[in-house]
Kinemage of the C-alpha trace (Angstrom):
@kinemage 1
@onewidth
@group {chain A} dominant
@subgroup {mainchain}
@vectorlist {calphas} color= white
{ca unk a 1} P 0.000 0.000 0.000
{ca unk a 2} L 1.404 3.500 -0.340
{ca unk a 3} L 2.139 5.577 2.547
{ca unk a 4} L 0.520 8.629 1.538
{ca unk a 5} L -3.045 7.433 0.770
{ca unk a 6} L -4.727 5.565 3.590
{ca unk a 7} L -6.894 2.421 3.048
{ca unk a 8} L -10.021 4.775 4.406
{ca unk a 9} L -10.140 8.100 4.088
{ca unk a 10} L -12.050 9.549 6.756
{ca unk a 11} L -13.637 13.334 7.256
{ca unk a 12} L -13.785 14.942 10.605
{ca unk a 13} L -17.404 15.318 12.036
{ca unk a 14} L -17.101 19.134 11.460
{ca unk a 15} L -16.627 18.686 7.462
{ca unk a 16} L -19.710 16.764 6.748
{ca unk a 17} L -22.018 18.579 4.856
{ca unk a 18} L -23.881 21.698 6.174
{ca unk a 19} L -25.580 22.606 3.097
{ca unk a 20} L -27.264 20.215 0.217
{ca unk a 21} L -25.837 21.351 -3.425
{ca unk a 22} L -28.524 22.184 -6.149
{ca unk a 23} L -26.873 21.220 -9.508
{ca unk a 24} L -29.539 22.326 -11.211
{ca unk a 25} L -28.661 25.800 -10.201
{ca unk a 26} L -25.551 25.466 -12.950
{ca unk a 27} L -27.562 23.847 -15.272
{ca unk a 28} L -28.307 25.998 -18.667
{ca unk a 29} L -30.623 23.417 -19.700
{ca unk a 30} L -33.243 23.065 -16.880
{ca unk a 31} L -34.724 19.738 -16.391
{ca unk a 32} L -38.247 20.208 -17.809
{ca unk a 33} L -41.104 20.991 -15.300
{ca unk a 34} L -43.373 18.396 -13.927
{ca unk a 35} L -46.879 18.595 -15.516
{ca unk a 36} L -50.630 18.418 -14.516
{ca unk a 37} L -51.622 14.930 -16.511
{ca unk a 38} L -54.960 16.693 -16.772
{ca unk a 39} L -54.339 20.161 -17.951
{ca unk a 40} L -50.649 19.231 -19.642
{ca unk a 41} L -49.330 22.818 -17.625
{ca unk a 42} L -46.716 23.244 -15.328
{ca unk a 43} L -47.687 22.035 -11.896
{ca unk a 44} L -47.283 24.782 -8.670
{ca unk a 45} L -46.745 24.548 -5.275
{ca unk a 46} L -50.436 24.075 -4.735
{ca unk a 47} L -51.154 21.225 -6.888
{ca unk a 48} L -48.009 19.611 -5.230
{ca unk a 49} L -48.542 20.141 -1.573
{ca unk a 50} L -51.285 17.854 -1.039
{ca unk a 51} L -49.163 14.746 -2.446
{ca unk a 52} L -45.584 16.161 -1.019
{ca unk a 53} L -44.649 17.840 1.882
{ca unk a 54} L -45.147 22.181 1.457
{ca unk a 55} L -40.806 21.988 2.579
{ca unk a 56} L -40.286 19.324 0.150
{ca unk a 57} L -42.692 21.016 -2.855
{ca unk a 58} L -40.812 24.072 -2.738
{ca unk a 59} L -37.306 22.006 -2.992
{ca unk a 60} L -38.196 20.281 -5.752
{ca unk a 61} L -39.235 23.207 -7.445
{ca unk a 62} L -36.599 25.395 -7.296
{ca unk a 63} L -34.265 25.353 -9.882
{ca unk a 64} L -32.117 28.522 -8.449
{ca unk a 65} L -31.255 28.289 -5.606
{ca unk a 66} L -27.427 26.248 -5.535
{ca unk a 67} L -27.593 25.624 -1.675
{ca unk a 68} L -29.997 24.413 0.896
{ca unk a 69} L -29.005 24.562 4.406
{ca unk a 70} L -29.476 21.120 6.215
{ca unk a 71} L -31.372 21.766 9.472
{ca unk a 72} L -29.622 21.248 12.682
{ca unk a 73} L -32.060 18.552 13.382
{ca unk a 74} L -30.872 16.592 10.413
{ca unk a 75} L -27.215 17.295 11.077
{ca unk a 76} L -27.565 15.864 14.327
{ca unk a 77} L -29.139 12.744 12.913
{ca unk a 78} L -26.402 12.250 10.337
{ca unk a 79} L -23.511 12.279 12.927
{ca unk a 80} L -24.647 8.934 13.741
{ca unk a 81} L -23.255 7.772 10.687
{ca unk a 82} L -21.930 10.603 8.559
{ca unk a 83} L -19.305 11.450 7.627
{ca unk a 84} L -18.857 7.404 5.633
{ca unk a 85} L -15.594 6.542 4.385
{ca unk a 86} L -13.662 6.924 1.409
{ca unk a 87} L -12.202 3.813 0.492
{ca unk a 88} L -9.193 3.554 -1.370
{ca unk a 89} L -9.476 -0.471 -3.221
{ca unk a 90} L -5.765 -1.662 -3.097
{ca unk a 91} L -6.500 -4.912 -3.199
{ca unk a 92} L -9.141 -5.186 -5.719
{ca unk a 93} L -6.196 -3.300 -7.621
{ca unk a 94} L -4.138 -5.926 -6.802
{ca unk a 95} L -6.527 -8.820 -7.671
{ca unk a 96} L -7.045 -6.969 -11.059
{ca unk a 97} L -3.361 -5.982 -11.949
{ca unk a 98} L -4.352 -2.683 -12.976
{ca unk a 99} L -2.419 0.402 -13.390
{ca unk a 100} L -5.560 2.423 -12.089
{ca unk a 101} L -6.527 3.783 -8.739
{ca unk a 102} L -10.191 2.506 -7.417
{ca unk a 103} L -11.320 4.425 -4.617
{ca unk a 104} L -15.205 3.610 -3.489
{ca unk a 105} L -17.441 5.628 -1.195
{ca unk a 106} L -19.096 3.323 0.864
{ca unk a 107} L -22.672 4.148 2.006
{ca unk a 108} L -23.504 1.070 3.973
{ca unk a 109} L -22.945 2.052 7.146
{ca unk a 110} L -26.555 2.260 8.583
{ca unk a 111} L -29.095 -0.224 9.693
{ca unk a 112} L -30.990 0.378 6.427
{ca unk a 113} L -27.745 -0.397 4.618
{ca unk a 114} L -27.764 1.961 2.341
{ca unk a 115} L -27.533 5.697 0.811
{ca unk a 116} L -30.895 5.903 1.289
{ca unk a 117} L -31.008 7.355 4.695
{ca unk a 118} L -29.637 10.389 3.601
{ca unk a 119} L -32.768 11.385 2.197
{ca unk a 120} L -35.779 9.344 4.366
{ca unk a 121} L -34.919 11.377 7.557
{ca unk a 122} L -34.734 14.835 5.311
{ca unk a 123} L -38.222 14.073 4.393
{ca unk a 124} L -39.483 12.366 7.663
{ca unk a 125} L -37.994 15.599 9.596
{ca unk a 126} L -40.148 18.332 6.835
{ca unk a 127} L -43.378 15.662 7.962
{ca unk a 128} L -43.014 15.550 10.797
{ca unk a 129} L -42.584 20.148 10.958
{ca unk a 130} L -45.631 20.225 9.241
{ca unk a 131} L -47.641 18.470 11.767
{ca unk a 132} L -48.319 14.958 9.593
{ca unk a 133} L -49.485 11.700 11.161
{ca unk a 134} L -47.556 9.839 8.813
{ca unk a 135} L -46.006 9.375 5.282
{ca unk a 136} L -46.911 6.511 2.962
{ca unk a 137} L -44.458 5.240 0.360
{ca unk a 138} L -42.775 2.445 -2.092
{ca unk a 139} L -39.963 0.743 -2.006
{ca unk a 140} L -38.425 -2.345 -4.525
{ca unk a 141} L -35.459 -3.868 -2.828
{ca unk a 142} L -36.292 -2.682 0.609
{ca unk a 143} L -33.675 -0.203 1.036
{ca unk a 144} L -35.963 2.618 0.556
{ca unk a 145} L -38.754 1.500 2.850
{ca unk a 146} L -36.358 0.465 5.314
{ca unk a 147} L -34.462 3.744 5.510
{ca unk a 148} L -37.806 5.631 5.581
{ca unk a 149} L -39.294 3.091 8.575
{ca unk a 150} L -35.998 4.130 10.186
{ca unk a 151} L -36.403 7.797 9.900
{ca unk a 152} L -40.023 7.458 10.548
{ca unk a 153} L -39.668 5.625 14.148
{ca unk a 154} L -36.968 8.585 14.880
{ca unk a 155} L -39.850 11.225 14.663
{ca unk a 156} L -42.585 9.523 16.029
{ca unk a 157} L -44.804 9.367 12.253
{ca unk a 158} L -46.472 6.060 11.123
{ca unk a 159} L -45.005 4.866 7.979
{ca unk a 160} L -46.864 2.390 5.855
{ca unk a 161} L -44.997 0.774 2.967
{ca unk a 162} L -46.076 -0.772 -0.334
{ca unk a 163} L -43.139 -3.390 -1.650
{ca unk a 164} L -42.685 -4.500 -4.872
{ca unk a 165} L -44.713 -7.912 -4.467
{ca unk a 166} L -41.313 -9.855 -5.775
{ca unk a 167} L -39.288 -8.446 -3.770
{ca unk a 168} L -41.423 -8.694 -0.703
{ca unk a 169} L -41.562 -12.645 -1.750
{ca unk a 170} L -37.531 -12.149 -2.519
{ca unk a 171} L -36.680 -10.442 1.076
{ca unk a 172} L -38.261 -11.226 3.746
{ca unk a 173} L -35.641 -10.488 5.924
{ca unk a 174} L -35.665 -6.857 4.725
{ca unk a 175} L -39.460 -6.549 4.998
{ca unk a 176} L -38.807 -7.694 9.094
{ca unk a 177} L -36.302 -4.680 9.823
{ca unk a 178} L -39.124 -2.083 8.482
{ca unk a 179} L -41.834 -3.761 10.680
{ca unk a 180} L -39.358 -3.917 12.905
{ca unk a 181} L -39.371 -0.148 12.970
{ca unk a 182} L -42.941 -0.122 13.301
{ca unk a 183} L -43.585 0.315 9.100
{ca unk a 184} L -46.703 -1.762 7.811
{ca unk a 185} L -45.569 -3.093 4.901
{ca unk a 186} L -48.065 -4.223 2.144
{ca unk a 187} L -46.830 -6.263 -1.231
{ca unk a 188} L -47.964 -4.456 -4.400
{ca unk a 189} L -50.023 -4.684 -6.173
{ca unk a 190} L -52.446 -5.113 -3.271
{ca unk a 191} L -56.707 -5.074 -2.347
{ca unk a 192} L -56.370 -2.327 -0.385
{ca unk a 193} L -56.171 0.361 -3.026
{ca unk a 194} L -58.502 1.110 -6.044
{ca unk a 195} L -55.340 1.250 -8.347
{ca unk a 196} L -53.911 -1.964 -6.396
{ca unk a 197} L -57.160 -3.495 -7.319
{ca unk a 198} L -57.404 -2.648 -10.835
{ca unk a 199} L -54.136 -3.633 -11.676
{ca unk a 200} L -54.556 -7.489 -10.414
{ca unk a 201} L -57.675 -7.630 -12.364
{ca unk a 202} L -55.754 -6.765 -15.541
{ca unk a 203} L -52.834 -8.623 -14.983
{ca unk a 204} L -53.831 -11.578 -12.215
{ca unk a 205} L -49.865 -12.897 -11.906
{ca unk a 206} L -48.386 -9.999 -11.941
{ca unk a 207} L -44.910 -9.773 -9.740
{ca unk a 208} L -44.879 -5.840 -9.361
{ca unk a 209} L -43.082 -2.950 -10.158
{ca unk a 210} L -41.893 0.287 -8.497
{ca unk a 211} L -44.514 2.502 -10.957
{ca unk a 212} L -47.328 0.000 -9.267
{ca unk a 213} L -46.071 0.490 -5.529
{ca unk a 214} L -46.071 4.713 -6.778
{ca unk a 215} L -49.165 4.491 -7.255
{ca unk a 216} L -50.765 2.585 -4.159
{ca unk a 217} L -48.551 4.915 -2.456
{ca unk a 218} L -49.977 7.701 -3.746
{ca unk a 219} L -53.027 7.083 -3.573
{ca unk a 220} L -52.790 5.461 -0.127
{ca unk a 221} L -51.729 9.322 1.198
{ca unk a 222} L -53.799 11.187 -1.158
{ca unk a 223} L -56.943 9.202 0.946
{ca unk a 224} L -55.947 9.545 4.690
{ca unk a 225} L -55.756 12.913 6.603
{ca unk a 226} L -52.963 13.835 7.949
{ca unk a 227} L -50.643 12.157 5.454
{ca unk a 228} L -48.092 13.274 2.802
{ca unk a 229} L -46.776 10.586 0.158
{ca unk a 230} L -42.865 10.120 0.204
{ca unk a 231} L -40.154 9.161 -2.726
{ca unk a 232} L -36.664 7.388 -2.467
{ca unk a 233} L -35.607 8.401 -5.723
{ca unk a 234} L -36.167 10.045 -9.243
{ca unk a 235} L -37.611 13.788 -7.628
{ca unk a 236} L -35.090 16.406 -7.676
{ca unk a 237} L -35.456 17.055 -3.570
{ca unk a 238} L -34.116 13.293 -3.346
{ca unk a 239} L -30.971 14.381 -5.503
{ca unk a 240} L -30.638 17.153 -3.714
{ca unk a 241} L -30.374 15.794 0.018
{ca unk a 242} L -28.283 12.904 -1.420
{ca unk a 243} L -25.440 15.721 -2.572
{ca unk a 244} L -24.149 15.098 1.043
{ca unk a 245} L -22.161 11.808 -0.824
{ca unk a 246} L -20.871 13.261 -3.654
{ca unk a 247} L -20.098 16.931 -1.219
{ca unk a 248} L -17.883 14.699 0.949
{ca unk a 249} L -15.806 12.686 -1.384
{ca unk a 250} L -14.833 15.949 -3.318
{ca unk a 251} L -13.765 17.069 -0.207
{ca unk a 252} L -11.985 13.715 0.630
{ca unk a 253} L -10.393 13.807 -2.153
{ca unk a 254} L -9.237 16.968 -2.386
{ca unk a 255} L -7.423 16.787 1.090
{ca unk a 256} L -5.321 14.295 -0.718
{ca unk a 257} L -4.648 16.209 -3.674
{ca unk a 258} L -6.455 13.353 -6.013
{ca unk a 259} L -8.730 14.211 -9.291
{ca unk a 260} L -10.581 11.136 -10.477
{ca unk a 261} L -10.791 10.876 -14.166
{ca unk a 262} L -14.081 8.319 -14.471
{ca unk a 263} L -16.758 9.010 -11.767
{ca unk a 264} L -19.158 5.665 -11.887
{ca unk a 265} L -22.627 5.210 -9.876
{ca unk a 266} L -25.265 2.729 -10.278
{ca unk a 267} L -28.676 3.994 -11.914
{ca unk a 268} L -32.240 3.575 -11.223
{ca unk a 269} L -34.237 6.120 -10.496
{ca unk a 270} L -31.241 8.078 -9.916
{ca unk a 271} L -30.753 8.936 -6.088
{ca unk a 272} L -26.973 7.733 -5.721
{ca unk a 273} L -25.833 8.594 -8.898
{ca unk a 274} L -27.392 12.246 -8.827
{ca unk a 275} L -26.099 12.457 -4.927
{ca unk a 276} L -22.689 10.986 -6.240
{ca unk a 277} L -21.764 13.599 -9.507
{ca unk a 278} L -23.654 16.499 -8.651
{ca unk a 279} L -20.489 18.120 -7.208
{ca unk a 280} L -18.531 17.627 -10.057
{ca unk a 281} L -20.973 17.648 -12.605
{ca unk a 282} L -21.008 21.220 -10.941
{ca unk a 283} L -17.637 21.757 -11.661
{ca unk a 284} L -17.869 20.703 -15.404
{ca unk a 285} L -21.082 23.061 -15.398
{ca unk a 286} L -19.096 25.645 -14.541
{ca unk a 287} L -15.837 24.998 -16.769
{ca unk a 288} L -13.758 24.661 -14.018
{ca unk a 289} L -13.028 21.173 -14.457
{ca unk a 290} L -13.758 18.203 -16.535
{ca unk a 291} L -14.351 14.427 -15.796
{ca unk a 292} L -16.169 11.470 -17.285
{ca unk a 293} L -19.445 10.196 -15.461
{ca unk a 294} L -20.820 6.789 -16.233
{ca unk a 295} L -24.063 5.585 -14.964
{ca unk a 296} L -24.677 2.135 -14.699
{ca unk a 297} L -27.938 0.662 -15.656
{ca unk a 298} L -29.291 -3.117 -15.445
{ca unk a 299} L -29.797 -4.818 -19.030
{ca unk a 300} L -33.331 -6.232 -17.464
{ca unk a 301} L -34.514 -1.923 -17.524
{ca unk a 302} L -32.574 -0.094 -19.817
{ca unk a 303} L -34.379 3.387 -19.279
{ca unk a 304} L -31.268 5.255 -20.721
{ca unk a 305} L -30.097 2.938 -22.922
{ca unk a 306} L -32.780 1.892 -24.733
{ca unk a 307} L -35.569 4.438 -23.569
{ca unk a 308} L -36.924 7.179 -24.962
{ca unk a 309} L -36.599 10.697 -23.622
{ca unk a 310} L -40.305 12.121 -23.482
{ca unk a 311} L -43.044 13.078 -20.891
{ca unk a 312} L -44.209 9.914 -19.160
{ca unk a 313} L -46.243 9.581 -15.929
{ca unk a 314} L -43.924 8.320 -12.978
{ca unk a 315} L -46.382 5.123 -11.600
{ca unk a 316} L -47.916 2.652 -13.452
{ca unk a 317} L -51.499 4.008 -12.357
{ca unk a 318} L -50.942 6.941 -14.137
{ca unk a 319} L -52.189 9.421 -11.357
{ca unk a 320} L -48.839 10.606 -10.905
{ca unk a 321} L -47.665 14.278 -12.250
{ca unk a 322} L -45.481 13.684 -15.725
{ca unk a 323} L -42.153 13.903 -15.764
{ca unk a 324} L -39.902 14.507 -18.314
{ca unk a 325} L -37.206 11.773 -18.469
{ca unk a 326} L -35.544 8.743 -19.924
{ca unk a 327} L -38.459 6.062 -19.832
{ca unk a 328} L -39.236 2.465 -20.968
{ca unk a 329} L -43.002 3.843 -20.610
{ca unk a 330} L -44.752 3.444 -17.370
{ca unk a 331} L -46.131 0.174 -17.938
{ca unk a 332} L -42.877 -1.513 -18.057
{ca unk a 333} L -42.505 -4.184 -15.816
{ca unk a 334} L -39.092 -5.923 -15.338
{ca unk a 335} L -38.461 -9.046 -15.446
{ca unk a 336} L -39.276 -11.135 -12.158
{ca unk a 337} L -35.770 -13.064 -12.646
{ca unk a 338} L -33.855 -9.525 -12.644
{ca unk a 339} L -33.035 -9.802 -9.115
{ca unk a 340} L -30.189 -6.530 -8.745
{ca unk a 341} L -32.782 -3.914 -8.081
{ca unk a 342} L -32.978 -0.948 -10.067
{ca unk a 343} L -36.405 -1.775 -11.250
{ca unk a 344} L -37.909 1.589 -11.864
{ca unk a 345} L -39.004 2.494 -15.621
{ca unk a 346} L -37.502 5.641 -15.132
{ca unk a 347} L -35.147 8.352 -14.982
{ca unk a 348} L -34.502 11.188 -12.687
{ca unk a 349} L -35.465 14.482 -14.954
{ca unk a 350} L -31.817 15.798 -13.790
{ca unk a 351} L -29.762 12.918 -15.089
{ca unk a 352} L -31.908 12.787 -18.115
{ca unk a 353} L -31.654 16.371 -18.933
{ca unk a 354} L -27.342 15.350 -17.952
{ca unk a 355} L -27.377 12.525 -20.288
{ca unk a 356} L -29.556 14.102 -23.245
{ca unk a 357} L -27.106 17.265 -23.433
{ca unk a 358} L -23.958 14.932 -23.351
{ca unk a 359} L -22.646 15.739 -19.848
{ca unk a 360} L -22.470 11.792 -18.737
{ca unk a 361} L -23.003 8.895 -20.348
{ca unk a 362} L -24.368 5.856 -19.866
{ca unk a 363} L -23.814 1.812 -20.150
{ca unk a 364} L -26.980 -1.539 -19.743
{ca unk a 365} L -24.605 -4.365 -17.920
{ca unk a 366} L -26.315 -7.930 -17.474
{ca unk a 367} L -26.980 -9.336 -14.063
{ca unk a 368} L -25.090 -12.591 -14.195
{ca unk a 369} L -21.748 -9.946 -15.008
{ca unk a 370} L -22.569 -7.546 -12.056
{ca unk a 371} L -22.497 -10.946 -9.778
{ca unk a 372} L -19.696 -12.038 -11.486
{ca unk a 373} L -18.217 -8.510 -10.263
{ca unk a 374} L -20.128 -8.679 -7.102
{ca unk a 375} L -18.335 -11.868 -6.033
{ca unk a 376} L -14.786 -10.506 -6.690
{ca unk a 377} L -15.183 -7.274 -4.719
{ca unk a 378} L -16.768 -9.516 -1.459
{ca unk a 379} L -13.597 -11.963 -2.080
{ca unk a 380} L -11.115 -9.104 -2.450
{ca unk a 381} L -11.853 -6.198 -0.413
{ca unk a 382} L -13.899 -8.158 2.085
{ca unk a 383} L -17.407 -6.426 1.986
{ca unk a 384} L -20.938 -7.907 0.266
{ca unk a 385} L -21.757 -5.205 -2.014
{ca unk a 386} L -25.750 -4.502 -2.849
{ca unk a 387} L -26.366 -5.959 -5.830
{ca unk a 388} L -27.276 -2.589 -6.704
{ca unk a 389} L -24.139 -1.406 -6.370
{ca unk a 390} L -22.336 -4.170 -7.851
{ca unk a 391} L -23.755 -2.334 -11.419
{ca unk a 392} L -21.053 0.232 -10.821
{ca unk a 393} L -18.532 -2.187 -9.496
{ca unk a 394} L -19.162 -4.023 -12.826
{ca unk a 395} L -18.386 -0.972 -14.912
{ca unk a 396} L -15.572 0.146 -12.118
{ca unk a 397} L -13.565 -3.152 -13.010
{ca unk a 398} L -14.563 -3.098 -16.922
{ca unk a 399} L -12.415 0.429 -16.742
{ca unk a 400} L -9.639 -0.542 -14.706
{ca unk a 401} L -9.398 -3.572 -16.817
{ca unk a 402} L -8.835 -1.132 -20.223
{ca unk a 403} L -5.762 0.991 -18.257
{ca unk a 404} L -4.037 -2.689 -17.643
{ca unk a 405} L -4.272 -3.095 -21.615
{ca unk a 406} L -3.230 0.761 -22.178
{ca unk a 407} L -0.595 1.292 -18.589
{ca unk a 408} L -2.848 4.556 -17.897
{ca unk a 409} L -2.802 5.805 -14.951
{ca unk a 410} L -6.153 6.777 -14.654
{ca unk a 411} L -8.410 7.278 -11.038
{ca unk a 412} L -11.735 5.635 -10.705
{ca unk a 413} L -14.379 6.449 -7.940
{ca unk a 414} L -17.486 4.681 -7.709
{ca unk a 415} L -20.455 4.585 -5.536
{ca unk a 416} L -21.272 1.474 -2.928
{ca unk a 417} L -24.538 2.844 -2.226
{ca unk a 418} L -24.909 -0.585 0.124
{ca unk a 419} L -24.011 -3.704 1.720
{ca unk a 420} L -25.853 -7.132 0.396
{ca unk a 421} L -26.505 -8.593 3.374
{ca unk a 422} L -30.127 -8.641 2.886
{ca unk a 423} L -29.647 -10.053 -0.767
{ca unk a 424} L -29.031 -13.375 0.183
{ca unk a 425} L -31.589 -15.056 -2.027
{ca unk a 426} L -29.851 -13.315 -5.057
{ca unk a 427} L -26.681 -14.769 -4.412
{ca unk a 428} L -27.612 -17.893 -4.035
{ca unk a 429} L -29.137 -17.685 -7.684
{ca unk a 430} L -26.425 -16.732 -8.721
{ca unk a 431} L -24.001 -19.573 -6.579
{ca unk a 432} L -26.580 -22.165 -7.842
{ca unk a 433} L -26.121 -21.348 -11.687
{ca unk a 434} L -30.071 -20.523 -11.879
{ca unk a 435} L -29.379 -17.280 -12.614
{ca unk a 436} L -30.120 -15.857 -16.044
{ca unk a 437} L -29.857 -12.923 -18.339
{ca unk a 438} L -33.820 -11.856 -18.970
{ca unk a 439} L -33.512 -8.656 -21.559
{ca unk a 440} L -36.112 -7.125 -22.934
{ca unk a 441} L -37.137 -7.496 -26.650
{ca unk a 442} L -37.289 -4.372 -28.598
{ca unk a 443} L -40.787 -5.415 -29.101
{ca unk a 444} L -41.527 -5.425 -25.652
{ca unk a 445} L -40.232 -1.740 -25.293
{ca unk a 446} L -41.542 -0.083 -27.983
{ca unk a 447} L -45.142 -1.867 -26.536
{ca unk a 448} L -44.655 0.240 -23.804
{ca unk a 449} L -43.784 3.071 -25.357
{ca unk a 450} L -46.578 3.313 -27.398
{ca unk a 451} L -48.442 4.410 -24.499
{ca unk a 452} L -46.736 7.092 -23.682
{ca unk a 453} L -49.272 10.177 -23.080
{ca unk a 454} L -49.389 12.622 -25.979
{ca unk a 455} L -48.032 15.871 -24.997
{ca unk a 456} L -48.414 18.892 -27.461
């Protein structure tokens, strides 16, 4: 190892984060507004404050303002497990025989096990200022609905999550840690909403997807007084508390002197990635500096990839506001065999607007390859990785595998937005060979896609 760049970097408590970053502040080209799905117009504080919190409305909204300050209520809660390491991967360098330098920022060092937490107790702490009972929301893998059960049973609110029905079957042990927090958790689509209901009339066998759980959710909070509906992902106030990862490794990094040349997170809906680049994606913004971002996305829901970049409602009920993002079409569901998260049909309107202008690109890995890369890293550097995650340690290795070929010297930082401990079932697919490669046809996409709503 070399002497001048520990194994973990770590901040002092007094340098995490006391303000969120805004990228969209240094962004010529604004991410589109969200729509009415009724009128087609731009939709106002008004229309948004009975589904969001009025706090919450008016950050996702503002396209402006470059910094939030974090309330000292929130600070507090982060010290408990903020500010998380930067990890510097000698000996996946090793195992590789690469040239490059892998440093990871490792985000699983919560009970929810995962970034996610970040954002749940921004969004339980605005709930619970506003006077709410309680917040209702989705959650595919569990690490959303766990971190918001967590945040939840910190303010006193009652939290009722709908899981993706396969993953609920998947993870059991994940859906016991949110009841555990006192969350009721309900597999989607269920009989206890009208859109729940509808949906398993249409499609009897259906396994789920996050755009079904949206909607239950939605409509779950839209029916009870006293409640607000909550989002792990995709919004621009989710990007913006998650800034506080990509805020400290810049700052990490910089107290070594280091400038990464690839920047690599995992993409969904686009919480850890957005949290991850903003910073830098900043900087490029700016001119001040220039780096290449790679987003990660599973084969099984290629919404950047292979989507189409167009107005598309955000659930799968279509009572959602449009957004305007890269989208397999909000009838999409995944594959029940895809089993690395990432499910949503969706893009965050940031990233898209990031990705459509050229600022990052992006890459579709399969699942039985992200395990492959999954199972290194655990061997190697002696953490299970979420298979989440393990999209970016896919495309983190791919890289570092090119500057053996070349001898470049180049620096690589990716996001581990989570341990894998709760992934269990996954692994063993993949340990027992019955894992597979399910992508979608073209057919199959462009079905969805043709019911896209027509916007003028």
């Amino acid at each position: 190892m070399s002497d001048k760049i520990p194994y973990k970097i770590y901040l002092e408590e007094n340098e995490i984060p006391r303000q969120w970053y805004n990228v969209r502040a240094d962004m010529k080209n604004k991410p589109a507004p969200l729509l009415n799905p009724g009128t087609g117009k731009p939709l106002g504080l008004e229309e948004l404050s009975p589904i969001f919190c009025e706090e919450l409305c008016r950050q996702e909204l503002d396209s402006d303002t470059a910094y939030f300050d974090i309330p000292e209520e929130i600070q507090a809660f982060y010290k408990m497990y903020r500010p998380s390491p930067l990890v510097r991967a000698y000996f996946l360098e090793k195992a590789l025989g690469t040239p490059a330098h892998i440093y990871y920022k490792s985000e699983g060092n919560n009970t929810s096990g995962s970034h996610k937490l970040n954002s749940a107790i921004a969004q339980a702490y605005y709930a619970k200022k506003q006077g709410l009972k309680g917040v209702t929301t989705e959650t595919g893998a569990g690490q959303w609905g766990t971190a918001m059960s967590m945040a939840c049973a910190y303010f006193g609110l009652d939290c009722q999550v709908f899981m993706v029905k396969c993953s609920y079957e998947q993870k059991p042990f994940r859906r016991e840690v949110m009841r555990t927090y006192g969350a009721k958790v309900t597999p989607s689509p269920s009989l206890t909403t009208n859109v729940g209901r509808k949906l398993l009339e249409e499609f009897p066998d259906t396994t789920g997807s996050l755009g079904c759980a949206i909607s239950e959710a939605v409509e779950a909070a839209t029916t009870q007084e006293g409640y607000r509906y909550v989002l792990g992902s995709v919004l621009n106030q989710v990007l913006l508390h998650q800034t506080v990862i990509g805020l400290e490794t810049k700052t990490a990094l910089d107290k070594y002197g280091i400038k990464p040349d690839i920047i690599i997170g995992c993409a969904g809906g686009g919480s850890n990635l957005g949290g991850l680049v903003s910073p830098f994606v900043g900087e490029m913004l700016r001119g001040e500096a220039d780096y290449r971002i790679i987003a990660v996305e599973p084969a099984s829901c290629p919404s950047f990839t292979r989507g189409k970049f167009a107005y598309d409602f955000c659930d799968t009920g279509m009572i959602c506001p449009l957004a305007k993002m890269y989208t397999l079409g909000s009838q999409f569901i995944p594959s029940a065999n895809h089993a690395g998260g990432l499910r949503f049909h969706g893009m965050s309107t940031i990233l898209s607007q990031l990705y459509y202008d050229g600022i990052i690109e992006a890459r579709a890995v399969e699942q039985t390859s992200v395990f492959e890369a999954a199972e290194l890293f655990a061997r190697v550097e002696g953490t299970l990785p979420a298979p989440e995650s393990s999209h970016a340690i896919r495309a983190a290795i791919d890289e570092a595998l090119k500057c053996k070929e070349t001898g470049e010297e180049k620096t690589i930082v990716f996001g581990l937005t989570g341990t894998g401990y709760f992934d269990l079932k996954a692994y063993e697919s993949f340990n027992d060979g019955t894992m597979s490669d399910v992508i979608p046809t073209d057919s199959q996409i462009a079905e969805s896609l043709a019911r896209l709503p027509k916007i003028e």
